[in-house]
N, C-alpha and C positions, 0 to 999 in steps of 0.2 A: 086814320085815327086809331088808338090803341083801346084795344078794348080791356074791361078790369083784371082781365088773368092776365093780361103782357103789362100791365102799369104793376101787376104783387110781385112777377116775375121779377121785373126790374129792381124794384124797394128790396127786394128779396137777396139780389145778386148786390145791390148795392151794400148791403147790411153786410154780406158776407165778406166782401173785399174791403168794409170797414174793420172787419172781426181779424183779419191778416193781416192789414197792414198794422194795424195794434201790434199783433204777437209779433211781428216781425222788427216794429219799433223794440218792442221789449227786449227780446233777441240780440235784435244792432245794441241796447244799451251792455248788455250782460256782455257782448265781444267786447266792447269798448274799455267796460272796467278790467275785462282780464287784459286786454293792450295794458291801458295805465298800469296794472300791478307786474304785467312783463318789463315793461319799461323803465318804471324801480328797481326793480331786478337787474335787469342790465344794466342800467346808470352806477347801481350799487357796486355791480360788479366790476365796469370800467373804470371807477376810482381805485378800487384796490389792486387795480393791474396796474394803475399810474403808478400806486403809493411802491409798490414791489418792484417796480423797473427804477425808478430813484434808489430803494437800498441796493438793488443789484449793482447799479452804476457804481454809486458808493461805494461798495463792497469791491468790485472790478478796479478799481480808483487806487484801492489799499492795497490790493493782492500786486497790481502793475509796478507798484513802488515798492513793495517786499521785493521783488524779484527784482527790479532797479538794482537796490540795495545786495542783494544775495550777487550778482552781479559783480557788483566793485569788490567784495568782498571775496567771491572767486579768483578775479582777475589779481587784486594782491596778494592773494596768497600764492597764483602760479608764480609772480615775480618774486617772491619772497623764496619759494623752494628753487627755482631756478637759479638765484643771485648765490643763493646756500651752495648750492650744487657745483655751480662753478666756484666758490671758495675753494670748496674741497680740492677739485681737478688743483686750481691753480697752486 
């Protein structure tokens, strides 16, 4: 049987390890909302790397067909001085 100094002993240890597990619930809560506001953060920021890889594409999209274009426009022109070129010869 426990005599009264190991029964406050106990109440005593009890009280404290209620006194921890508190701060340490409080603790878990205060990571938790800095997770949440990281996690806004990142979300935030993984929209705006969607939103910028669409104008990139876009942009890639226009630049491929400029150069299409600069392309045919090259190639006629070598035909064009060449066909000149041989006038002359001929």
């Amino acid at each position: 049987m426990y005599c009264d100094n190991q029964i406050a002993n106990l109440r005593l240890e009890q009280v404290d390890l209620q006194n921890r597990i508190t701060a340490q619930n409080a603790r878990m809560s205060e990571i938790n909302s800095a997770m949440s506001r990281e996690n806004a953060l990142i979300e935030k920021s993984e929209i705006e790397i969607h939103k910028r890889t669409i104008e990139l594409t876009k942009k890639q999209s226009e630049v491929d067909e400029l150069n299409r274009k600069l392309g045919i426009l090259l190639s006629r022109e070598t035909v064009m001085t060449i066909t000149a070129a041989q006038l002359h010869i001929d």
